[in-house]
N, C-alpha and C positions, 0 to 999 in steps of 0.2 A: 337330546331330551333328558331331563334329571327323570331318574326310576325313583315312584314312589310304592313299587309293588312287586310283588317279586310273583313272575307268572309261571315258571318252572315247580315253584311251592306249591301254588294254587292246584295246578292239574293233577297234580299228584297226590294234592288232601282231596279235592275234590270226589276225584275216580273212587278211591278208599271211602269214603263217606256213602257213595252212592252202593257200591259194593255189598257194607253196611248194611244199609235200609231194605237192599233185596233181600238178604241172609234172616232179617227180621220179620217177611212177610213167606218165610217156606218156597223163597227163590221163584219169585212172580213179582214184579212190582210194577205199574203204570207210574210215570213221569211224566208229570206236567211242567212243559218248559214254556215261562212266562221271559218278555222278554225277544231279542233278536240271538239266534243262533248262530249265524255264520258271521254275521258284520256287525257286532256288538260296537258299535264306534263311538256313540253313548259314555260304553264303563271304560272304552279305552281313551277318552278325554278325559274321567273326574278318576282315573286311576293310572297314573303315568307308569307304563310296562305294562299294564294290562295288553296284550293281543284280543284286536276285532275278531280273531278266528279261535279263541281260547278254549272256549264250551265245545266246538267240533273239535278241535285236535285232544279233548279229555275224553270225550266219547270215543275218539279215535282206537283210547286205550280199552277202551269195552267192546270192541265193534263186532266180534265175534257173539255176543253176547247181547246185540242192540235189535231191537225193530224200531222201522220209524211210520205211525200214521199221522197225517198233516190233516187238521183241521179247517174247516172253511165255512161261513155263515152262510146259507143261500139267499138271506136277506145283501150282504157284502158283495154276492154274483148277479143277484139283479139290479143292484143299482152301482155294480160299476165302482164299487171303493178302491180309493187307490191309497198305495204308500206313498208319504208325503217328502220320503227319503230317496225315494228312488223314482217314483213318479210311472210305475208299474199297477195295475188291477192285482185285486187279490188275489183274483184267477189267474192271470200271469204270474205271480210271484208261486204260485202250489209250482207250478211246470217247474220254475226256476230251482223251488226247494227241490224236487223230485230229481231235477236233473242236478243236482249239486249233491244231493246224498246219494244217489248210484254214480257218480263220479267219484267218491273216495270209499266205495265198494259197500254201504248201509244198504241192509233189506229195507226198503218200501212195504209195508205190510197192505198200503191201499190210505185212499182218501174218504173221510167221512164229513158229510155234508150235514150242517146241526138245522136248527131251525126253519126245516123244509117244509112246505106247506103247498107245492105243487108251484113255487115259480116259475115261471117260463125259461128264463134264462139258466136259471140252475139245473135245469132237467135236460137244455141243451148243451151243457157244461158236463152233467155228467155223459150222457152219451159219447162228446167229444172223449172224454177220458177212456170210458171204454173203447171207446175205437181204438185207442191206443196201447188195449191190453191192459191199462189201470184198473184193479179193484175197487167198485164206490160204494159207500154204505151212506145211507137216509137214517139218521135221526130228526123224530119229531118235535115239536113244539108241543108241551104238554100241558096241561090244565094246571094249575096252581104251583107253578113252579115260580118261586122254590120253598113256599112256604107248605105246600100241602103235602107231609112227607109220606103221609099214608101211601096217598093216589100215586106220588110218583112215585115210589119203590114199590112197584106194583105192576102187573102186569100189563094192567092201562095205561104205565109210565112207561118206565125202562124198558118194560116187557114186548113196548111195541116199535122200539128200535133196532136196527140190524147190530146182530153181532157181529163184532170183526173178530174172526179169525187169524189167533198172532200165535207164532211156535217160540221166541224166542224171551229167555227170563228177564231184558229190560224192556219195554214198553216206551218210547219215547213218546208222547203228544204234544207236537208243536204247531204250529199256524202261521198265514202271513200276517197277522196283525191282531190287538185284542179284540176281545167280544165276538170274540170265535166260537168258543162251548167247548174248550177244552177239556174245563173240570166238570163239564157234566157230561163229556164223553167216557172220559177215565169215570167219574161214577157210575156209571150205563153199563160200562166193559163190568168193573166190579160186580154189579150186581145178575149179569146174565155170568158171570166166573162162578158167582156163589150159587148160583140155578144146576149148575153143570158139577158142583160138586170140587170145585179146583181153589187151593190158597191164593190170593192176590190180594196186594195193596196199592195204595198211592199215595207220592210223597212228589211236593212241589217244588221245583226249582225255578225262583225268582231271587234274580241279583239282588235287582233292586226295592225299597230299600234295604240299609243293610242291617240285620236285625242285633248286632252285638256295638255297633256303634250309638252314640247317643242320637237321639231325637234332633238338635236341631246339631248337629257336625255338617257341616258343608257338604258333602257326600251324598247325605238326605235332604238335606236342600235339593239340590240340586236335580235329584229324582222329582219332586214336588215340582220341580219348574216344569221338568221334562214334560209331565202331565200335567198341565194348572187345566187343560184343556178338556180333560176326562174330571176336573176335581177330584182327581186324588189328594190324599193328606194321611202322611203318617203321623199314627199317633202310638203308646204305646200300648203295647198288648197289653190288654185286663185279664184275659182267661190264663196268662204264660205269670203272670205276678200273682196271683192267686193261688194257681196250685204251685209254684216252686217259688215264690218270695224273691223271686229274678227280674230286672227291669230291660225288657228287651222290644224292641220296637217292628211293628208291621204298618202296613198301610188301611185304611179303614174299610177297607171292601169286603177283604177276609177277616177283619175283627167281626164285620157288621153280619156276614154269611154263616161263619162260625156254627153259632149253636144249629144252625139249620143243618149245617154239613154232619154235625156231629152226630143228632140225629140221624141223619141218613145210613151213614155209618153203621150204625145202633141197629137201623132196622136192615140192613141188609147181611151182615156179620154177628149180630146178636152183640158187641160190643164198641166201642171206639178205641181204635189205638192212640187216641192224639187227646193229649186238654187242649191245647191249645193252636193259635194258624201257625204261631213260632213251630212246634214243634214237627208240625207237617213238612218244615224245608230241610234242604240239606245244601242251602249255600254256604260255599267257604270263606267267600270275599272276604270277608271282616279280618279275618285271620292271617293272612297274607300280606297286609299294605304295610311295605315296613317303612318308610315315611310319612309320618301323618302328615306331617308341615306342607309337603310336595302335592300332598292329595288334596289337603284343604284349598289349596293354592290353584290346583289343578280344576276344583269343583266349583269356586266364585267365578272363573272366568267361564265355567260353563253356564253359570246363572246366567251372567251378563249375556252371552249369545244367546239365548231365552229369551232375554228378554228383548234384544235390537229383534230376532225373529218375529217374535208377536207384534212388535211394535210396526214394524214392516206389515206382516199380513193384515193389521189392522187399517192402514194405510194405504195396501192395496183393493182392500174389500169391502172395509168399513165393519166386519165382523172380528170379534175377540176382544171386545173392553174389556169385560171379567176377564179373560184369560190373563190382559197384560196388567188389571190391577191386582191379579196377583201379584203375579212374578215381581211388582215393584212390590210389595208388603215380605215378598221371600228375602228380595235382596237387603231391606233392611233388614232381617235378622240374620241375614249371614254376613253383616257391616259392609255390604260394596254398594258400588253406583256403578255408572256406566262408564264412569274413566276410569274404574281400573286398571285397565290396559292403558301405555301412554299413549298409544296409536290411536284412539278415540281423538284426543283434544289436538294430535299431531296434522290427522287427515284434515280436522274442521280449520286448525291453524293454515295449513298449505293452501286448501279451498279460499279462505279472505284474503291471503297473499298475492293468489294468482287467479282469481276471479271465474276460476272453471272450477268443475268436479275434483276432487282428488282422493288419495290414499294414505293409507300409512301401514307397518306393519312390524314389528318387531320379529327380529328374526333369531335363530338359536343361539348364538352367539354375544345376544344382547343389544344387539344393534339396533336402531331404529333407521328405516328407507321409509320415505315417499315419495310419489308417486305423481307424477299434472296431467292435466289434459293439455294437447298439445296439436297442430294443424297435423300432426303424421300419428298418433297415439291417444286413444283413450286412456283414464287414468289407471284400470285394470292393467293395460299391455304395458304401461309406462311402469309399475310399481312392479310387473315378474321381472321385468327387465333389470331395472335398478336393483332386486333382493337377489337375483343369478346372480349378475355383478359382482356384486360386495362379496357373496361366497367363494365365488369360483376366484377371487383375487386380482381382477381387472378394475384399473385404476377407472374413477368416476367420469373422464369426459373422455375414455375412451370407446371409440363405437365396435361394436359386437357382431351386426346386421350390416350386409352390403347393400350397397344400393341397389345392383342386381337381381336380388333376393328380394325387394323391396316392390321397385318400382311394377313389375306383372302383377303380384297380389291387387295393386291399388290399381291397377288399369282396370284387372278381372273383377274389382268390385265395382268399380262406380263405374264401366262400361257396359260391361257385358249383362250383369245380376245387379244393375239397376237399386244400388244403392244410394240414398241421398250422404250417408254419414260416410267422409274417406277415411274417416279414422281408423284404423286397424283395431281391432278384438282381443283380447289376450290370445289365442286358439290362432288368429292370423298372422301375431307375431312369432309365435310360438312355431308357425311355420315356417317363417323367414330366416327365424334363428338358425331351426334344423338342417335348412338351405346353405346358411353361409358357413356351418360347421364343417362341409365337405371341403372347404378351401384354405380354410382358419381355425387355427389353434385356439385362439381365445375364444373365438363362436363354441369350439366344441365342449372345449373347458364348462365354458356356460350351461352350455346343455347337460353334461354332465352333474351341476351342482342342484338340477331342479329335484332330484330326489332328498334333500335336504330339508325342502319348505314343509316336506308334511308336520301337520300338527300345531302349525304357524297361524297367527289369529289376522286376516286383515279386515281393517275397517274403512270403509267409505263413505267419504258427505253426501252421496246420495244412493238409490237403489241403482244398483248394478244390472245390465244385462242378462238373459239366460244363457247367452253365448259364454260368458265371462263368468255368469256363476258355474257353470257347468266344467269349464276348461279348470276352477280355482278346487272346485270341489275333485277333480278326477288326477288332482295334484295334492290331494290331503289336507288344501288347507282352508281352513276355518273362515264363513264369511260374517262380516257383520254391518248392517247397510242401515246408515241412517233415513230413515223414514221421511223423505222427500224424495222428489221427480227431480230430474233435470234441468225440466223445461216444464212450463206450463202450459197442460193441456188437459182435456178429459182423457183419452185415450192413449197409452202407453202399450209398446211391444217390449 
């Protein structure tokens, strides 16, 4: 993969940045981390060297110095929200956080539940936590939030929310997903800190967008794709141009909250530390990418899988017009289409050649494979096949999988577990291969080169299986599924 980012810089301006901002608030600070924490996979597509795990190994360097409380909506617990990434509940992913921050040794200061109103489910959610020894704190849902600043800095607001109890000078607040109540947790902490007589601030950590890059850079594209779904839109800061004459870009939530927060601020501290939302972050991203060219590059092909995504769940459900008329209106202004990649018009060429499904994918090296559907392989199993291949240096009509290795899976599918399709899965060849690796050099070879495909984009003339997307995704690499079925039918598994 070409490096368009240098990530050993990043954690090390980072940590000193954040360091900073505590130092400025008398060594107390709340952090609100917007954003994915552990699997940033997002900044590590439109930032080539970026690491998914970057933000945890910087904090890593703080950790004596870290608390972490995880936010969670109890509206998000009663109705079951899931991440669309991992395909986990909000409430499963808190365990997951909790068990991933006491695994690289982070105090857990406890879970706070925002907009609690006596749900059923959230009130069984929290018990389950306690049973577990978990700290929960209930914040309310407040009368004129967030315009009524009086009421809510006030005893009937914040005042009627649990304080958490945190010993350590960083404060992290993160969540499994937004519209959590992060930043009115961290204001909530603030204002029952300032009741108790104790310095604290809060400053926000959101990658994206990125605020020292221009408005329409690829980078910020690209962030705007990620969301077309929430309408988000960066625009640039008015209150960051105003008091310093500097053009620096945020997304319109926090321009739009702004004077509200600032307020808030005002009344709970007697002053506001911040003009402006720019000035509340302390991302470094900007600062770091030392290939623009690679990034820009990096960040249209992340539009484009934007937008085959939308295009796909639009197709599956019939919900997401506006979503995907976005994302076509982003990607004219970042100049791509959807053949960017040649693997686009590769897969669709293969598919009319050979009148099945097929693949294509460009691999690191430059190379384009595809992939057919075939009486022994779907076109998923057919294209890991053919890109192992080509890596691992095994000539093209030679076979990799023994018949041996072979022939049981296909018995155990369409015999036993009552399959109509004998086509093999990516995931069933994938076992096959591992099979004939115990006998064969070039099988193992093979095996050996799949760690190579991460980051790799492939595209298909139709929607792919969960089996298949699941086995391409847990291999790093990138799906992009033209929006058609197979077959025609109502009902597709």
């Amino acid at each position: 993969m070409r490096i368009g980012f240098d990530n050993d810089k990043y954690i090390s301006l980072q940590a000193e940045k954040i360091r900073e901002r505590i130092g400025q608030f008398g060594g107390k600070l709340y952090l609100e981390f917007g954003g994915k924490l552990f699997d940033d996979y997002h900044a590590s597509r439109v930032l080539p060297g970026f690491a998914p795990d970057s933000k945890i190994r910087m904090l890593q360097s703080l950790r004596e110095d870290v608390e972490v409380i995880i936010v969670i909506n109890a509206d998000n617990i009663e109705n079951a929200k899931r991440r669309s990434d991992i395909g986990i509940t909000y409430g499963e992913d808190t365990l997951r956080l909790m068990d991933a921050f006491r695994a690289l040794e982070f105090l857990v200061g406890g879970v706070c539940i925002t907009h609690f109103t006596g749900q059923p489910h959230a009130e069984a959610f929290q018990r389950r936590l306690e049973s577990m020894g978990v700290l929960v704190y209930r914040h309310h849902l407040i009368d004129g939030y967030p315009s009524d600043v009086d009421g809510i800095v006030s005893d009937q607001g914040f005042g009627k929310n649990d304080y958490v109890e945190t010993t350590r000078p960083l404060v992290v607040v993160t969540a499994p997903g937004p519209g959590s109540g992060k930043l009115a947790t961290c204001l909530s902490q603030l204002y029952h800190e300032n009741k108790r007589g104790m310095k604290a601030g809060y400053a926000k950590y959101e990658t994206f967008p990125v605020w020292n890059l221009p408005l329409r850079h690829p980078v910020n594209i690209a962030y705007e794709a990620a969301t077309a779904d929430l309408d988000d839109r960066n625009i640039i800061d008015p209150f960051h141009l105003e008091a310093y004459g500097d053009v620096t870009v945020n997304y319109n939530r926090d321009v739009e909250t702004f004077p509200v927060l600032k307020a808030m601020m005002e009344k709970i501290a007697g002053k506001s530390p911040y003009q402006s939302p720019t000035d509340m972050g302390v991302n470094m991203v900007g600062l770091c990418i030392c290939d623009d060219a690679i990034c820009q590059e990096a960040a249209r092909n992340e539009i484009v899988r934007r937008y085959f995504a939308a295009a796909e769940e639009l197709r599956r459900t019939g919900v997401g017009a506006a979503t995907l008329s976005k994302i076509e209106l982003l990607m004219s202004q970042a100049d791509v289409t959807c053949d960017f990649s040649p693997a686009h018009q590769a897969a669709l060429a293969k598919e009319e050649a050979t009148g099945g499904p097929a693949a294509a994918m460009v691999l690191p090296d430059g190379e384009l494979v595809c992939g057919k559907t075939s009486d022994l392989m779907g076109a998923a199993a057919s294209l890991l096949i053919n890109a192992v291949k080509h890596l691992a240096g095994i000539e093209r009509g030679s076979y990799v999988v023994s018949d041996a290795a072979l022939e049981p899976i296909c018995r155990l599918k369409t015999q036993h577990l009552r399959s109509r399709n004998p086509r093999l899965h990516s995931d069933e060849i994938l076992i096959a291969l591992s099979l004939s690796s115990a006998t064969s050099q070039k099988a193992a070879a093979t095996v050996d080169a799949l760690g190579q495909l991460a980051g790799c984009d492939a595209y298909f003339s139709v929607i792919i299986s969960d089996a298949d997307r699941s086995t391409y995704r847990n291999l790093g690499i990138n799906v992009c599924c033209e929006p058609k079925y197979e077959r025609r039918a109502y009902y597709h598994r």
